[in-house]
N, C-alpha and C positions, 0 to 999 in steps of 0.2 A: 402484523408480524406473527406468523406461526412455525413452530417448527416443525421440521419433518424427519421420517424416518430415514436414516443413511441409503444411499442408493448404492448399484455396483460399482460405479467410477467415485463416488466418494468416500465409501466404508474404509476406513483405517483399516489393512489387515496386519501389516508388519508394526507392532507395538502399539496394538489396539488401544490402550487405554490411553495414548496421546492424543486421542483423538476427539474432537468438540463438536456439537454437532446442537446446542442450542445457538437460536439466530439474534439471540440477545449477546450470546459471547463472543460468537462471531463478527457481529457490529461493533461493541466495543473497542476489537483488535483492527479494525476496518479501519474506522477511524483517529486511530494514532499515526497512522501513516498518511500519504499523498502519494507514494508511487509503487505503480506497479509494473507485472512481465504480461504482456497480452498474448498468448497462443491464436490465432487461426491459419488460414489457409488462401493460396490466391493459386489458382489453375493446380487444386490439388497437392501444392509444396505447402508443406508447414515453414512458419516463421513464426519470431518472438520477440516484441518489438517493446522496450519499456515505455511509459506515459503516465503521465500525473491522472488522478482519480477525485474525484468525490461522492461521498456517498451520500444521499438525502433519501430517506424512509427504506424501502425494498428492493433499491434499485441501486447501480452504480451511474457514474454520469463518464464520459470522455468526449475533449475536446480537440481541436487540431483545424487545419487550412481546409475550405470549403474542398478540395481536392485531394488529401490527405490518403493513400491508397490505402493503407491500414480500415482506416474509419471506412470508407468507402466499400472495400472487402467483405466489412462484418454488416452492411446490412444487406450482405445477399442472402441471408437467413440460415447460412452457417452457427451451430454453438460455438461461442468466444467461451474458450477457457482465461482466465483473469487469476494470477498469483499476486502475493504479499508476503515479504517475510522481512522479519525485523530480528537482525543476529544480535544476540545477547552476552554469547560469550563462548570461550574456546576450551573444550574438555581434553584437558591432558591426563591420560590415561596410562594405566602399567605397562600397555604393550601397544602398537600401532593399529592394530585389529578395533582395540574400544575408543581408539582416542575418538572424539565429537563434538558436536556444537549445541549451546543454547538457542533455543529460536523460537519464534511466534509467527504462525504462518497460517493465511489461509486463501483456500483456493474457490473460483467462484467460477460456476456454468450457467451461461444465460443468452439469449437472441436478443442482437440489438435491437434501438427502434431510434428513427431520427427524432429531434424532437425541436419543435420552431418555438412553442408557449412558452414564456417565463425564460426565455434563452440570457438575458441580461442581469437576470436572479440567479442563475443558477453557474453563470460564468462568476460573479461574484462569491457565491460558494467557496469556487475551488480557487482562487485567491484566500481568501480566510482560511481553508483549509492549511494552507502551508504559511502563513502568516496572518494571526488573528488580528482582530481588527482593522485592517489594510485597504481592506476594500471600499467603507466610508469617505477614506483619505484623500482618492486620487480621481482623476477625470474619467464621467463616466462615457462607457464605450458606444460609438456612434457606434448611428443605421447602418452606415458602411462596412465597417467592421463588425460590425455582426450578423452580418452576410456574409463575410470573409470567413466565418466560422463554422465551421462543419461538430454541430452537438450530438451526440447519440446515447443513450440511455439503454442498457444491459441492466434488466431486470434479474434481480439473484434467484434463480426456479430452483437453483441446488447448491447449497455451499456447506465447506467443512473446514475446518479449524485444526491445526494441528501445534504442539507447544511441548516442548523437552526442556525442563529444567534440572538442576544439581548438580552432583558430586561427581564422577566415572562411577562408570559401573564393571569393575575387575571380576577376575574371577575368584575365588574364595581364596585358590592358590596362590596365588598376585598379589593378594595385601600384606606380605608380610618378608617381600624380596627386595626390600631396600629403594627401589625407585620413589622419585617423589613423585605426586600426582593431585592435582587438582584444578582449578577453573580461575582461568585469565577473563574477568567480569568486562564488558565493551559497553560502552557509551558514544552516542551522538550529539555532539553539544555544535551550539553557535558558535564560532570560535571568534570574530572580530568584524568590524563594521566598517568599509571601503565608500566613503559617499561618492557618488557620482561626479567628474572632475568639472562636469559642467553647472555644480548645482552653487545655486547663487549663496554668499557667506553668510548673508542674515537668514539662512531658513536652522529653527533648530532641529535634531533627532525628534522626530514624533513619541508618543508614549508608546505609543502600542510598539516600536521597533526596541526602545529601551527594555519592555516588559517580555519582549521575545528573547533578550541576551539572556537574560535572568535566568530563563529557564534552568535546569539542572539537566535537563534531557530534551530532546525533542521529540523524541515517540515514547514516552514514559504512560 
């Protein structure tokens, strides 16, 4: 993992200094999430198509149907642009011009690559990813189904981080004309557990789904 210098599609220019650009910080924010927006292109039309991620060392991973046109699109050797953003919170400001939002965002450019090795390793991943320990638990996934699986790996060649936190930002004039103003804080929590209606009565809550309630956050 190195970092590199901002390129032209990733330099922050509009409030440059929200802008992140070590690949240490940017994995960090990678990893609190599981989903993301995918940009590419199919006979020259852009589309933008959400799907779960996982990230293991320099590289992201995506998964989907051995025929999945998405998947299939991006290894014509088009750049996949790839977003993340995790809202934080709502900035109520003196005037509608400043009102805004908290957020952690980062955006990633890279050419996909299929990928067959470790395909049953790394589909486990993005299971854990969005519920730890989960993947241990359950039956592992046949030869068949993992055929059925169309894996591809987008290497990060250039990514950048971008993150606005605080207060409004008014104008000097604005602070003292009676409006109220400040930040409505959001949260992502588990909200409650629906077992499945076919699941037989002697099996308990596993730990690891008890230790996912608990959380306080999910992308914290």
């Amino acid at each position: 993992m190195t970092d590199q210098q901002p390129s032209e599609r990733t330099r922050v220019s509009r409030y440059s200094g929200r802008g992140i650009y070590r690949r240490d910080e940017i994995y960090s924010l990678l990893d609190k999430s599981f989903l993301c927006q995918v940009g590419y292109t199919i006979n020259g039309e852009a589309r933008v198509l959400p799907n779960a991620y996982v990230r293991i060392g320099d590289a992201l991973y995506l998964h989907g149907h051995l025929q999945n046109q998405m998947l299939n699109a991006l290894l014509d050797g088009q750049t996949a642009c790839i977003s993340m953003t995790l809202l934080d919170g709502l900035v109520l400001a003196r005037t509608g011009f400043n009102h805004s939002v908290n957020y952690r965002s980062v955006t990633v450019f890279g050419k996909a690559e299929r990928v067959e090795e470790n395909k049953a390793e790394i589909l486990d991943a993005f299971i854990n990813q969005i519920v730890p320990g989960r993947a241990p638990t359950i039956r592992a996934a046949t030869p068949q189904e993992l055929n059925a699986t169309l894996l591809i790996k987008i290497p990060i060649d250039e990514a950048v981080a971008k993150v606005r936190s605080g207060p409004p930002k008014d104008k000097d004039s604005d602070y003292d004309n009676g409006i109220w103003a400040g930040v409505i804080n959001l949260n992502t929590l588990a909200e409650s557990v629906e077992p499945c209606p076919q699941l037989e009565a002697n099996i308990p809550m596993p730990q690891h789904i008890e230790s996912f309630m608990t959380q306080i956050s999910l992308f914290e």
